[in-house]
C-alpha positions in Angstrom: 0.0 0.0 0.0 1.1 3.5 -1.0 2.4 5.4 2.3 1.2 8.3 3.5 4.6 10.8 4.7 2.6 12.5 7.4 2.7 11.4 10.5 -0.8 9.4 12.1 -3.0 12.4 12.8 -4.4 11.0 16.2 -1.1 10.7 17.5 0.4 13.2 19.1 4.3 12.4 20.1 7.6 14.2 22.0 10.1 15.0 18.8 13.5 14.3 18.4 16.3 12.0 19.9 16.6 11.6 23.7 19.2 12.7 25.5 20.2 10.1 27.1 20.5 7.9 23.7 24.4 7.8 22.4 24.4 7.0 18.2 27.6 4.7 19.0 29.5 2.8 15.9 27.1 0.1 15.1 27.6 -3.3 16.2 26.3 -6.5 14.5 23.0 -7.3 13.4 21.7 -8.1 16.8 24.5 -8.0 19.1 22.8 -9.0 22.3 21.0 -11.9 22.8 17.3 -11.7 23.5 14.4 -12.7 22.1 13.5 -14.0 19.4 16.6 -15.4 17.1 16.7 -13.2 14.2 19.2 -13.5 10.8 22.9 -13.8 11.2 25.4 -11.0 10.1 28.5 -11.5 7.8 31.2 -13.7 9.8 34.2 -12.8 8.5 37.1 -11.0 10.1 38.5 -9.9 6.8 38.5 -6.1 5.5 36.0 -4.9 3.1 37.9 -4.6 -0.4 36.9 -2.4 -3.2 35.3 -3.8 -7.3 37.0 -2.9 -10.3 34.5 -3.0 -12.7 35.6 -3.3 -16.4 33.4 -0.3 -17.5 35.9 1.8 -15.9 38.1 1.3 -18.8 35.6 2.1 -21.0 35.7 6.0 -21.3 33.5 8.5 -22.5 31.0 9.4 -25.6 27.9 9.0 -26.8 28.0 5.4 -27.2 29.4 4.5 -23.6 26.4 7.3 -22.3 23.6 5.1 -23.9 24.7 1.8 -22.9 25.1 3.6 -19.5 21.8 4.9 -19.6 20.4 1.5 -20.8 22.6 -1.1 -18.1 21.2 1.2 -15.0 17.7 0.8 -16.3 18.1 -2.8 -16.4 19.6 -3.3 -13.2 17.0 -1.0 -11.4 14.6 -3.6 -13.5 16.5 -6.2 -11.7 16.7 -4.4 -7.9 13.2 -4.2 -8.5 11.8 -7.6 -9.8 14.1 -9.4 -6.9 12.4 -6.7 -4.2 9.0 -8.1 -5.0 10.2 -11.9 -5.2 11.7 -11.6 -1.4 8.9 -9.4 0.0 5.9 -11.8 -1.8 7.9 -14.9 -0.4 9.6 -13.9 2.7 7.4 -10.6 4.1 4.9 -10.1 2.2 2.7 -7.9 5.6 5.4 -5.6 5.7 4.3 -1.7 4.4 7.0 -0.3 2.2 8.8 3.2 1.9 11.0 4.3 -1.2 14.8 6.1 -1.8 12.3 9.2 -2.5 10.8 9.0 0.2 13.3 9.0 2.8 15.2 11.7 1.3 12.5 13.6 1.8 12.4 12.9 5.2 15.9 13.5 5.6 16.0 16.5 4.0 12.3 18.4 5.6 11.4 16.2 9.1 14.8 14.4 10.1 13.4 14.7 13.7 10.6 12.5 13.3 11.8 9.8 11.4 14.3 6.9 12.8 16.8 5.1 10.2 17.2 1.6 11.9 20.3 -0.3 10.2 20.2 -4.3 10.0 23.2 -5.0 8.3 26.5 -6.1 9.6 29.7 -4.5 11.2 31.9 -5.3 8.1 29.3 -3.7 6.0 28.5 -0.4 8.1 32.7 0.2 8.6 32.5 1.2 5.2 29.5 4.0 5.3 26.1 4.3 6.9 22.8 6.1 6.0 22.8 9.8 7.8 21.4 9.2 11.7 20.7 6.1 11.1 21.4 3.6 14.4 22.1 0.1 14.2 19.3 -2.6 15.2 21.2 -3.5 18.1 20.7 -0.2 20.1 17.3 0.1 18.7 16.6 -3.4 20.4 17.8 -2.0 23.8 15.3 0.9 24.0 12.4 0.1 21.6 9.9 1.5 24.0 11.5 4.7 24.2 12.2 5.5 20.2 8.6 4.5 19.6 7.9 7.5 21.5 10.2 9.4 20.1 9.7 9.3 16.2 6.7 9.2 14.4 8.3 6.9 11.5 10.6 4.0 11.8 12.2 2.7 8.9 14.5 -0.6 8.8 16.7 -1.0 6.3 20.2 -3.0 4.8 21.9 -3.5 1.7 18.7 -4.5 -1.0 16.0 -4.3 1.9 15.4 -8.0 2.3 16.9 -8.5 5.2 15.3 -5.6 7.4 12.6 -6.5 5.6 12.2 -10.3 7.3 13.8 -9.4 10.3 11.3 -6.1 10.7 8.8 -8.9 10.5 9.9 -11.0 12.7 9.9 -7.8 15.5 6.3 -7.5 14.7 5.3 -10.8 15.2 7.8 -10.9 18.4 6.7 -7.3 20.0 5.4 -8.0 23.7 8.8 -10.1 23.9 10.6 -6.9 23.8 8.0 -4.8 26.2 6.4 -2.9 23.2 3.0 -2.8 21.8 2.2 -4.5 18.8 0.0 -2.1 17.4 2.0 0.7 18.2 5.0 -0.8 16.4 3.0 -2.2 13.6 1.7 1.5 13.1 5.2 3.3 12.5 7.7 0.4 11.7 8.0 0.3 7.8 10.6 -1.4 5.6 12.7 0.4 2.9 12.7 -1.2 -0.4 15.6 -1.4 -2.3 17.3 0.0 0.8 21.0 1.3 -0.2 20.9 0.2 -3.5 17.8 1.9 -4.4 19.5 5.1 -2.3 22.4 5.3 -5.2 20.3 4.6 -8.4 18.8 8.0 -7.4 22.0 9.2 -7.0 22.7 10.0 -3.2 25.5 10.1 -1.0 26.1 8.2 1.6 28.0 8.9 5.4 31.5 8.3 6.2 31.1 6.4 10.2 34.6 7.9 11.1 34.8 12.0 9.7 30.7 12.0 9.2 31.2 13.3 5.6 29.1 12.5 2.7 30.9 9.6 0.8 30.5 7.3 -2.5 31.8 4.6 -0.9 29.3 1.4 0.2 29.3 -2.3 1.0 27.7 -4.5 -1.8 26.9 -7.2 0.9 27.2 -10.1 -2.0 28.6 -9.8 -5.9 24.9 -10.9 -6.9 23.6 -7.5 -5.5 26.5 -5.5 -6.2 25.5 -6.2 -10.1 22.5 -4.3 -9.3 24.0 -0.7 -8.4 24.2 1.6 -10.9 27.7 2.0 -12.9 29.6 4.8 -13.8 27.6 7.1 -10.9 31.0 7.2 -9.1 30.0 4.7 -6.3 33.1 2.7 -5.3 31.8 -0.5 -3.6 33.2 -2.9 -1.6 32.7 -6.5 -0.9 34.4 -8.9 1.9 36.2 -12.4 0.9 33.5 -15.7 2.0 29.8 -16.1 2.1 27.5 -14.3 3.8 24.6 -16.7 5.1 22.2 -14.2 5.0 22.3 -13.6 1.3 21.4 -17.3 0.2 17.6 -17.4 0.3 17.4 -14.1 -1.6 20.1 -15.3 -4.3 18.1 -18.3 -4.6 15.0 -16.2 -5.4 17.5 -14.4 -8.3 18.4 -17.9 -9.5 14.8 -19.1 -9.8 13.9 -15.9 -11.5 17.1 -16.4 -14.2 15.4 -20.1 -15.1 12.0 -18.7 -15.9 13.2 -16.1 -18.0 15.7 -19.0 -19.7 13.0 -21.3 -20.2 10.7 -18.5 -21.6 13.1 -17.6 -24.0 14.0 -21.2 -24.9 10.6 -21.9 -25.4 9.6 -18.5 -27.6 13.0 -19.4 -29.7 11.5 -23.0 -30.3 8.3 -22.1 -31.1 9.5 -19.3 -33.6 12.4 -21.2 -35.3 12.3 -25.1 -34.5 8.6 -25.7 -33.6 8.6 -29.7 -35.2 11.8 -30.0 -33.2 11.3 -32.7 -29.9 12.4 -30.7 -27.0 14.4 -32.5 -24.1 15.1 -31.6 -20.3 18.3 -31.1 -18.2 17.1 -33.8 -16.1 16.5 -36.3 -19.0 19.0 -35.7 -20.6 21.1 -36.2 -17.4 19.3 -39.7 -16.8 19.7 -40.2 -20.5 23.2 -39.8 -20.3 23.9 -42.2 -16.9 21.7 -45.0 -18.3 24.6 -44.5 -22.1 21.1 -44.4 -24.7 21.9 -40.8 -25.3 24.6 -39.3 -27.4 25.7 -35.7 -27.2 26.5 -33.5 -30.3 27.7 -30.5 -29.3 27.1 -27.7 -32.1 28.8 -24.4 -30.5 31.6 -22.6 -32.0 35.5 -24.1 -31.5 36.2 -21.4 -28.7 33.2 -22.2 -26.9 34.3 -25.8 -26.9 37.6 -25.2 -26.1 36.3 -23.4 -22.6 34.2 -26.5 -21.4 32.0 -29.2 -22.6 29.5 -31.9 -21.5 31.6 -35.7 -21.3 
């Protein structure tokens, strides 16, 4: 549902940050342990290290401006048809706020809004979204910053994963001390999260100096595919697996095999429709029972690279 940027009329709420709240270096995803168990963080103790893409080599012009133009369009296409997959899968109650949005926010009300961020250490050493505080203080005094803002909105790398775990602190509420309704009424999930933040071409915040910087955390290779090039973003990405990123990958896999087998199936229809098709699966089990032979009909350097025994 579309979301309203003023704050409930019937409410009427203290402003601003408490004093007594500290906006400290954020921590882990949930650093203390409480209830319920929510999503693991990054577990890696190696430094964040910076892409090189090979469209940095590629210059200037006309030319390289239209494929620009054209490769952030389909990658926003991309950021946006995986958004839908994990929220229709994974949270699909959660209401929604956009980049747009929260810049909005940022820029007229920042003292009624609360940026709540669910990603790792690792990933927030690198930059963070302007007074934004990581889940793990947020955890500790719920109550109060209910109070306090009018709006809060969780958020990480492509918004899945403040999107389930936002769920998961609805469904969970009286196990912190807060009232369901209450948080149901102002929590909201940012889609697209940081990724949707530099298609529209924002900065983000330096942790150490505070300054607006370009710099961000990718969280996996999959999703740093889907930030837009030549914007001057530098992103980073840390060596192993993150855990966290698997069930939404798996949602981007699933999506590339539908669009394959559409495409195989529109090209067979078009140009080989008498043709009998066969599976990967048969023609595995083909293959292991020896009643199926092989020819392989790609180019020499194509062969050359890999092909099936």
């Amino acid at each position: 549902p579309a979301l309203s940027l003023a704050p409930p009329p019937a409410l009427s709420l203290p402003r601003g940050r408490p004093d007594a709240l500290t906006i400290s270096r954020h921590t882990t995803l949930f650093g203390t342990p409480g209830p319920p168990e929510l999503p693991s963080p990054i577990v890696s103790g190696a430094s964040p290290v910076r892409i090189k893409h090979d469209y940095e080599e590629m210059g200037t012009g006309d030319l390289f401006r239209e494929f620009v133009g054209q490769e952030n369009q389909r990658r926003r296409e991309r950021l946006e048809t995986l958004c839908a997959t994990a929220r229709q899968s994974r949270y699909p109650a959660m209401r929604l706020i956009h980049a747009k949005e929260v810049k909005q926010y940022l820029d007229n009300d920042l003292q009624s809004v609360l940026l709540v961020d669910f990603r790792s250490e690792t990933e927030t050493e690198v930059s963070i979204m302007p007074g934004s505080l990581p889940v793990a203080e947020f955890r500790q005094d719920m109550s109060g910053l209910l109070l306090a803002f009018d709006l809060i909105v969780g958020y990480c790398a492509l918004g899945a994963r403040s999107g389930e775990a936002c769920e998961l602190l609805l469904d969970s509420a009286e196990s912190y001390g807060v009232d369901h309704y209450l948080l149901a009424e102002k929590l909201v999930n940012w889609e697209g999260s940081l990724v949707a933040w530099a298609h529209e071409g924002y900065d983000f915040v330096d942790p150490r100096s505070g300054r607006p910087t370009k710099k961000v955390h990718a969280w996996c290779r999959e999703i740093a595919g889907m930030f837009p090039i030549s914007a001057g973003y530098d992103l980073f990405l840390t060596e192993g697996i993150d855990t966290t990123a698997r069930p939404f990958l798996q949602c981007e896999s699933e999506r590339r095999y539908q669009a394959l087998m559409g495409r195989a199936a529109r090209g067979r229809l078009q140009w080989f429709p008498s043709v009998v098709p066969i599976g990967a699966q048969e023609a595995s089990d083909a293959a292991g029972q020896g009643a199926v032979v092989f020819v392989d009909v790609r180019t020499t350097k194509e062969v050359e690279v890999s092909t099936i025994a």
